[in-house]
Structures are given as C-alpha cells and as structure tokens.
C-alpha positions in Angstrom: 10.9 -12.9 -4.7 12.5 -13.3 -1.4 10.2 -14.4 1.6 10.7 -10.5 3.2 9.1 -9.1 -0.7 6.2 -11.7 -0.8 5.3 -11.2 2.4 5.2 -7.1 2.4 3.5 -7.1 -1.3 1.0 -9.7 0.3 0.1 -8.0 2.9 0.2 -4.6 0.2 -2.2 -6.6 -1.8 -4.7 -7.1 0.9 -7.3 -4.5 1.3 -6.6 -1.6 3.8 -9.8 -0.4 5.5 -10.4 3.4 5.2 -10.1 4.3 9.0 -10.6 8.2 10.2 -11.4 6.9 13.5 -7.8 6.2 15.2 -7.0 2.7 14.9 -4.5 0.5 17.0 -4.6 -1.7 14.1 -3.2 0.6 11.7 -0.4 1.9 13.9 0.6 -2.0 14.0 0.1 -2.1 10.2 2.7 0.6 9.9 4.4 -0.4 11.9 5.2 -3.9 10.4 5.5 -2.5 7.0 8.1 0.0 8.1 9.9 -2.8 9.2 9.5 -4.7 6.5 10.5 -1.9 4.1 14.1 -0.8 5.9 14.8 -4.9 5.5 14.1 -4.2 1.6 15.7 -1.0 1.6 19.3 -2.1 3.0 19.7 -5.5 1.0 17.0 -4.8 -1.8 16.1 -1.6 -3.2 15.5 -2.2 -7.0 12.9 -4.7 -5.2 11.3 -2.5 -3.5 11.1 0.5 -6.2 9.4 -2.6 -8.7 6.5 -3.0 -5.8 6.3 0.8 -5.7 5.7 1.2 -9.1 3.5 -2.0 -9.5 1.4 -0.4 -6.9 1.6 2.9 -8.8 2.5 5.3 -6.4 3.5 8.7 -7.5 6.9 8.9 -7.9 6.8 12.9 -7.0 5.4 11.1 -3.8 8.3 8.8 -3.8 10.5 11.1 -4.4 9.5 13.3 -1.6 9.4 10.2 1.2 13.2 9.4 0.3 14.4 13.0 -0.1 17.5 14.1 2.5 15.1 16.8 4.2 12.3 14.9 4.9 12.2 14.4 8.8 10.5 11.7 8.6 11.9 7.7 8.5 12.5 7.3 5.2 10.5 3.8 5.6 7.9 4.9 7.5 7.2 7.6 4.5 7.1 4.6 2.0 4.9 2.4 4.4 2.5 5.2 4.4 2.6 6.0 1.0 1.2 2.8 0.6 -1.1 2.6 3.0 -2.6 5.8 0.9 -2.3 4.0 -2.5 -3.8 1.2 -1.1 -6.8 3.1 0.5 -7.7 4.9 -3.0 -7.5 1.7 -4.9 -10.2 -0.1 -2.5 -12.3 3.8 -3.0 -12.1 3.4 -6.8 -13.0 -0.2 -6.7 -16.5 0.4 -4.3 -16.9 3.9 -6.7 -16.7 1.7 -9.9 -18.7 -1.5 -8.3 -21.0 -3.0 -10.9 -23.9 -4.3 -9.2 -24.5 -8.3 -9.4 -25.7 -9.6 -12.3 -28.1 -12.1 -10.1 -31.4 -9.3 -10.7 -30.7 -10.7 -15.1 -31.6 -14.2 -14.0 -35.6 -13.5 -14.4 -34.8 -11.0 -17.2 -37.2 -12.3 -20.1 
C-alpha cells in the first residue's frame, strides 16, 4: 500500500464516535477523507474499491455515491459512506460487548 492508502484505511480503522450533536471534528474528518479519497480515486481506484469492500460497505451504497446523478462529490459520498460503516461497526461491537472476565477470578 501506498503512504496515501495506509494512511486513509488507518484513520478508517480508528473508531469514529457516534456524534448527533454537530461536531467541528467531524466536518474536519470528512473533510480529510474526501481528500484523501479523490487522491485514490484519480491514480488508484482498484485500491480504493479493496478498502471499500474490506470495510464492507454496501455496494448498492457504493453504487449510489459514484452514480452520474448523484449531486453530490463523488468522494465526499464515499467518505461518508464510511464514516456510516464505521459508526455501525463501533454500535455492533458495544451491542455484542462481553463483560470482563475479572468477576470469574473468585469463582469457586
């Protein structure tokens, strides 16, 4: 992977917190990764549609985000595409959280 790819499936690694509250943070987050993601688009596209599917986003969803009529930046649909994927994986993991094995230690 390039420096641009390790650096955007880093930082697509890294938990996202669940915001509903407006968040400077997040419009910087998008930001960056749109950026990131039009670099990957012009010179690396197969890339970029490996991290897509690695991260498991829908590929109706996909689909939709690089579609001719969508108004939007193409890039800026992908970034928040996995900004959503992102934000149900961390739900899943807290909804599926076993609890610490620590209260066994006494267990006799």
């Amino acid at each position: 992977m390039s420096s641009l790819d390790e650096d955007l499936y880093d930082l697509m690694q890294n938990q996202i917190p669940d915001s509903s509250v407006e968040d400077p943070n997040q419009d910087r987050l998008l930001d960056f990764m749109t950026e990131r993601i039009e670099a990957l688009m012009a010179d690396q596209f197969e890339t970029l549609m490996s991290m897509m599917y690695r991260l498991d986003v829908s590929e109706a969803k996909l689909r939709n985000a690089l579609a001719p009529d969508n108004p939007e930046n193409p890039a800026r649909s992908l970034a928040r595409l996995i900004i959503q994927r992102q934000k149900q994986r961390v739900a899943t993991r807290d909804k599926y959280k076993q609890n610490s094995l620590d209260d066994w230690i006494d267990f006799e």
